[in-house]
N, C-alpha and C positions, 0 to 999 in steps of 0.2 A: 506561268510567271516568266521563264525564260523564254518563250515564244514571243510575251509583249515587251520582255526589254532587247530582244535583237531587233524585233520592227521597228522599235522605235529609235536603236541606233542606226538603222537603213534609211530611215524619213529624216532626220539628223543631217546625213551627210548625203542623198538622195540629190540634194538642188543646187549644190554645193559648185557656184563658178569656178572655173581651170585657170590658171594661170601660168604664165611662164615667166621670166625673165631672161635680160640679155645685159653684156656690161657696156659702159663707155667706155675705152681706152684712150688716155692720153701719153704723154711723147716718153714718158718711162715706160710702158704696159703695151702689152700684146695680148690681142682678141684672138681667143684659139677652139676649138671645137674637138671637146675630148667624149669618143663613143657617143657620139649624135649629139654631144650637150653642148652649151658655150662655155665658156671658162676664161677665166684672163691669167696674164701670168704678170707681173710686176717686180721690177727690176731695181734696188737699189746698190748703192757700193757695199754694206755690208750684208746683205739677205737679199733673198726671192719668196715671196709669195705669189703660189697658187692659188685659185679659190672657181669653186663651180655651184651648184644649187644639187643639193643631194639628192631630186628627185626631178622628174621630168617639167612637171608640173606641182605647183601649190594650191592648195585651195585656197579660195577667195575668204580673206578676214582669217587664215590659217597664219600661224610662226612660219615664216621661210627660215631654212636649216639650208646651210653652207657646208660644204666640205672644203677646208682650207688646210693646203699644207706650206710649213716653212721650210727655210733653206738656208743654214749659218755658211755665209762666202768667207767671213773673215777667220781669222788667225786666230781670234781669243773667244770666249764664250759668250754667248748673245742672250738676254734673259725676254721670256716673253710673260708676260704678264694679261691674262684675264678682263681684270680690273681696268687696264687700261686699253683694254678695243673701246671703240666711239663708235655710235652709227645714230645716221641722223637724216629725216624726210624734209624733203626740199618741195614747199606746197606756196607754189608762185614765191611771194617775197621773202618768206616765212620759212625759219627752218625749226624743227621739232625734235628732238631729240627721242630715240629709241632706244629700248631699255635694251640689253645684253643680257641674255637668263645665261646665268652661271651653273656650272655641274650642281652645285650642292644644292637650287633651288629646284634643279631639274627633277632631281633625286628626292625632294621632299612631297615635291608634284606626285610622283612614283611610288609616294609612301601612302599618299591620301586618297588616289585610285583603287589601292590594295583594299582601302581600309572600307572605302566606298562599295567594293564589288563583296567584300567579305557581307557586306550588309544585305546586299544582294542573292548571294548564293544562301545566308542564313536564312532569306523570306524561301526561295525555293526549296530547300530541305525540305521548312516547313510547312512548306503545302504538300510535298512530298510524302511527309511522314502523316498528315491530315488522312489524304486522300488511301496511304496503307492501311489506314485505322480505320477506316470504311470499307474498307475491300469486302470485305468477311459476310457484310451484310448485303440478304437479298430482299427484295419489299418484291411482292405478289400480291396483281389486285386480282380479283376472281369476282365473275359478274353472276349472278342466281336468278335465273329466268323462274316465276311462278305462276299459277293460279290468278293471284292476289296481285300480281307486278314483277317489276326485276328490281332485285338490290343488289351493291356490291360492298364488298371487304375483301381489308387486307390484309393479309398474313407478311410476317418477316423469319427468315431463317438465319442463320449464321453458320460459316463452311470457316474450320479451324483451317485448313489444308491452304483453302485461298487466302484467308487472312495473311498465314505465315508467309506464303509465296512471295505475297505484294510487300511485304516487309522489307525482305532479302530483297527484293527489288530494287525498293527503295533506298535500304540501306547501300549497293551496291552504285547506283546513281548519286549517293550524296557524298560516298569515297573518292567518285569520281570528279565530281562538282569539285570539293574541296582541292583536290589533285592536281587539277587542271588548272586552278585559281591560283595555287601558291609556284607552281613551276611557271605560269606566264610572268608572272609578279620578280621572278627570281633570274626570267631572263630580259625581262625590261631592266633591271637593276643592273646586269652583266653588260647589258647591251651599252647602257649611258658611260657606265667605266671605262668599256674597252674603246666608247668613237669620239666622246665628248672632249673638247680643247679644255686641256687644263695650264696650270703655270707650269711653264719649264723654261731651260735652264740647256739651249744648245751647244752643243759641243762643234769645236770646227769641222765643218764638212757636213756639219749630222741636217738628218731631215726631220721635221715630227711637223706629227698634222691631226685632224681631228675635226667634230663638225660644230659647227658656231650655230644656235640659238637666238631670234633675233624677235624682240615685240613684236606686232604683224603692222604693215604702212596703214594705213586710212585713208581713206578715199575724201578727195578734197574738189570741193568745185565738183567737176562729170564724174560720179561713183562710176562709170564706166572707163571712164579716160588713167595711162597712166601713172604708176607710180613710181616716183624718184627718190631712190635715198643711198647713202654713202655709209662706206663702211673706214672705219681708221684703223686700220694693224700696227702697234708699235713694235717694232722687233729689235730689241737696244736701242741703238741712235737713232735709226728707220721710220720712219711712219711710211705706210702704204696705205693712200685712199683709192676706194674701189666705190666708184659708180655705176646704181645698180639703177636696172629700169625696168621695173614688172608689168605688163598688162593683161591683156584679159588671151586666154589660150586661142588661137583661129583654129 
C-alpha cells in the first residue's frame, strides 16, 4: 500500500513543466537579483515593498508562492490588509482576475490532507495487521511418488513465536505510521503560521513580511507561451502593482 501511494505521487509530479518568472519594473520599482533570484523592490512615499518567487522554479499549473516584505517609511501606522491584495492575468485584451488564498483557507487545505493521509495510513495498518495475522501460518505441499502414480497434499502448520514476532512488527510500523503522520501535519500547520502574510498593522519604521498564495495563471492562446499577471499590495494609502511574467524554465 504505501509503496503504490509514493509511485504514484512520483508519476503525479514526474512530468511536471519548470517554470520561472521575472518582473516588469516601471519608473517607481527596481529589478533586483537576491541569491540568484529576481525580485523587485517598489518604492512609494509611504512604504517599500519587496517581493521575490519563493522558490526557483514553479511548476507548470502549480500556486506560484511570493515572499513579500513591507516597509512603514512613514510616521504613523500603516494597516495592510489581506483582503485587499488584487492579482489579475492579462491574456491579450482580457483581464482575469486571480484569486488570493488566504491563511485560513490555506490551513483548512492542511486540515483535509491530514484527514486524507489519516485514511491512508488506516488502509496501511491494515494490510499491515492482515498480513501479521498470516504470519504464523505455513502451507506445505508434499508430492508422493507411487506404484499406482504420484499425488500431492497439503499440510498447514502454525508457529506461535512468528505469529507474535510479525505482530510487534507490525504494531511497531503502525506507531510509526501514525507518528510520522501527525508530526508532518503539525509542522505543515507551524510552517503556514509562521510564513504566511497575514493583516497587520505596521508600526513606523517596522518591517513585516510573509509569503502570498496566488490561484495558478492559465495558459491562454500558446500553453507554451508566457504568462502575464499583476499583483496590487495596498499598504494604507500605497498601492504597489507588480508585474509579473512566468514562462516556461530554459
Amino acid at each position: 500500500m504505501r509503496l503504490v501511494i509514493v509511485a504514484l505521487c512520483a508519476l503525479s509530479c514526474g512530468g511536471c513543466m519548470q517554470e520561472t518568472v521575472r518582473f516588469a519594473a516601471n519608473s517607481e520599482q527596481q529589478a533586483i537579483v537576491r541569491d540568484g533570484q529576481p525580485a523587485l523592490v517598489s518604492t512609494k512615499k509611504n512604504s517599500i515593498v519587496m517581493i521575490r518567487p519563493a522558490t526557483r522554479q514553479f511548476a507548470s499549473g502549480a500556486r506560484p508562492v511570493f515572499v513579500v516584505g513591507i516597509h512603514n517609511l512613514s510616521k504613523a501606522p500603516l494597516d495592510f490588509a489581506v483582503r485587499n491584495v488584487r492579482a489579475s492575468q492579462i491574456a491579450g485584451n482580457d483581464t482575469v482576475a486571480m484569486k488570493v488564498i488566504p491563511y485560513e483557507e490555506l490551513v483548512a487545505e492542511e486540515r483535509t490532507r491530514e484527514a486524507v493521509t489519516a485514511v491512508l495510513v488506516g488502509a496501511a495498518i491494515g494490510a499491515d495487521a492482515w498480513a501479521a495475522s498470516e504470519a504464523g501460518y505455513r502451507t506445505r505441499t508434499t508430492t508422493v511418488n507411487s506404484p499406482s502414480g504420484s499425488y500431492s497434499y497439503r499440510t498447514t502448520s502454525y508457529s506461535p513465536s512468528t505469529a507474535l514476532a510479525a505482530e510487534r512488527h507490525a504494531t511497531r510500523q503502525s506507531e510509526h505510521l501514525i507518528d510520522t503522520a501527525i508530526k508532518q501535519g503539525q509542522k505543515n500547520l507551524a510552517k503556514l503560521e509562521r510564513n504566511v502574510l497575514k493583516d497587520d498593522t505596521l508600526m513606523p519604521g517596522e518591517w513585516y513580511g510573509g509569503t502570498l498564495h496566488l490561484q495558478p495563471p492559465t495558459a491562454a492562446g500558446d500553453a507554451s507561451g508566457p504568462k502575464t499577471y499583476s499583483i496590487v499590495l495596498s499598504v494604507g494609502p500605497d498601492e504597489h502593482r507588480i508585474d509579473v511574467i512566468q514562462d516556461s524554465a530554459h
